[in-house]
C-alpha positions in Angstrom: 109.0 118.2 125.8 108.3 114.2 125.4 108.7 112.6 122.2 107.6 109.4 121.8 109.0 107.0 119.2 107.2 103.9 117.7 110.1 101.8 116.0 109.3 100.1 112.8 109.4 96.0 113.1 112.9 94.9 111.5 111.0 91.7 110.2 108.5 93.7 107.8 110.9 96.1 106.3 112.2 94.6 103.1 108.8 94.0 101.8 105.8 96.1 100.8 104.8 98.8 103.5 101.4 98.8 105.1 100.7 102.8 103.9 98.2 104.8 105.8 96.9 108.7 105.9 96.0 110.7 108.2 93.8 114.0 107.2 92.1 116.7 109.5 90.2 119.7 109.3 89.8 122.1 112.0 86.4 123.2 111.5 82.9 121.9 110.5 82.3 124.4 107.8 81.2 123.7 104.4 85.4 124.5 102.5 86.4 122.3 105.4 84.3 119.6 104.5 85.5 119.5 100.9 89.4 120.3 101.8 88.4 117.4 104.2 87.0 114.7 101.1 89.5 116.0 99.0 92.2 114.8 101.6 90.7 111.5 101.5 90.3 111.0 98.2 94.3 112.4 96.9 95.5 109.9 99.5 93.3 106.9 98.6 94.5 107.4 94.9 97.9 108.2 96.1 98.2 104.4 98.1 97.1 102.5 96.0 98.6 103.8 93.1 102.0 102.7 94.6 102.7 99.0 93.5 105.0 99.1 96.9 102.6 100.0 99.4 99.8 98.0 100.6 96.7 99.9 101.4 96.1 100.2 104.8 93.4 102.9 105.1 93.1 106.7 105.6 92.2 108.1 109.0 90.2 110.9 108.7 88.7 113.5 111.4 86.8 116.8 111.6 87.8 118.3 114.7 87.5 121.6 116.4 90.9 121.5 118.4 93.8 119.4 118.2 92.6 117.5 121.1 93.3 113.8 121.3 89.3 113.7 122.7 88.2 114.9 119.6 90.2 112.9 117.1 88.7 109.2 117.4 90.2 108.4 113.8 93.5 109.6 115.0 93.5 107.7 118.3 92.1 104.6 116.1 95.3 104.8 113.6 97.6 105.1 116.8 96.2 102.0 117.8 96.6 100.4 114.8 100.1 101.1 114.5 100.7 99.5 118.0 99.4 96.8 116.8 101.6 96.3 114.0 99.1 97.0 110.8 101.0 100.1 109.8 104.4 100.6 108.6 104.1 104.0 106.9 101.5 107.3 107.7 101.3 109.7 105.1 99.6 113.4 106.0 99.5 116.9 104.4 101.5 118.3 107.8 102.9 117.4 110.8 100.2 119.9 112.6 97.3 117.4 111.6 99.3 114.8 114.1 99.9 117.8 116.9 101.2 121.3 117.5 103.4 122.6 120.5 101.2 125.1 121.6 
């Protein structure tokens, strides 16, 4: 197995962190859609309720697989974080990012 690690930048540590979230349902039907909102919403609050954290957005997709080709939000917020606008990614389990099966 590969891991892959994105260190953080030394220079924008001691400051506020640039706080994303990451949510994902599997499935396009109707609980899904709400667990999905619901995601969305309990993170928005979350971030910007934290005087320390900077609100950097919440990535959101409805997917039927794990698949990177059906996660555009996810691949977007990869991006993003190579690019430096995102220090921290918050998300309800590690399985929304992948799963080792």
């Amino acid at each position: 197995m590969n891991v892959s690690f994105l260190p953080a930048k030394q220079d924008i540590l001691p400051g506020k962190k640039r706080v994303a979230a990451y949510a994902r349902v599997s499935s396009g039907k109707d609980a899904s859609l709400h667990s999905l909102s619901a995601q969305i919403a309990f993170y928005s609050s979350l971030i910007q309720r934290n005087n320390e954290w900077d609100y950097a957005g919440v990535y959101a997709d409805e997917a039927t697989t794990g698949t990177k080709d059906s996660r555009r939000e996810f691949q977007k917020m990869l991006k993003d974080c190579k690019q430096g606008k995102i220090d921290l990614i918050l998300t309800k389990s590690i399985s929304r990012f992948a799963r080792n099966t």
